[in-house]
N, C-alpha and C positions, 0 to 999 in steps of 0.2 A: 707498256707505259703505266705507272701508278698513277693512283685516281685522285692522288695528291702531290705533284712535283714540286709545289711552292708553295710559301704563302706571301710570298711577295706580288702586289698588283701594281694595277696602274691606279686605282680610285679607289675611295672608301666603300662605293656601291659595289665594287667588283669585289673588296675584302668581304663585303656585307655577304655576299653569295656564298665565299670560300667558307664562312663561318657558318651559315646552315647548310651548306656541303656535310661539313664537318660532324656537326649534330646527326644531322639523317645517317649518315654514316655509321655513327656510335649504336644508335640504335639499330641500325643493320645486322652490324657483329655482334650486340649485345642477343640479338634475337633473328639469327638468321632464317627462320623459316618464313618465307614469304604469306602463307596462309595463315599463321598463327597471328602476323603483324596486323594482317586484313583484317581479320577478326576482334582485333584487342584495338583497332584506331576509329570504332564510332563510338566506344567504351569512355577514351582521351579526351577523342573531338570534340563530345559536348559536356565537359568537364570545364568548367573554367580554372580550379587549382591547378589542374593537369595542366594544361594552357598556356599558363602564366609561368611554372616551371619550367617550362617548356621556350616560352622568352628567355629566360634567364640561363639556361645552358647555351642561347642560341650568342646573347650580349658575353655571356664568357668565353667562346670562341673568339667572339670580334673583338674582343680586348685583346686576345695573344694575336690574329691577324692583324690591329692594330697597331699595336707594339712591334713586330717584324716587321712593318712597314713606315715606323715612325710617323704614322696620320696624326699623331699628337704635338710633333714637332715640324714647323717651317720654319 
């Protein structure tokens, strides 16, 4: 099963998830070693730009889970 079947949900909360899925994920493939990530994520953590970018890849996922799920439109 891929670790992405859909991006259609039931709720905006549930898109909310699917969209830092999506992120964590990015950085996954971007950086697969698991020890390298452990190492470079207290470096991020207490970075506040780091941070905040780091919102903002998460809010551009939930705008394309949004969109596939029309949350804009009732």
């Amino acid at each position: 099963m891929s670790w992405l079947p859909t991006l259609i949900t039931d709720t905006p909360e549930e898109g909310y998830a699917v969209a830092i899925k999506l992120s964590r994920m990015a950085v996954k493939m971007t950086q697969p070693d698991d020890a390298i990530r452990a190492k470079l994520r207290p470096i991020y953590g207490e970075d506040a730009t780091n941070l905040i970018q780091s919102s903002q890849v998460v809010a551009t996922n939930f705008n394309t889970v949004a969109m596939a799920n029309n949350f804009w439109r009732d």
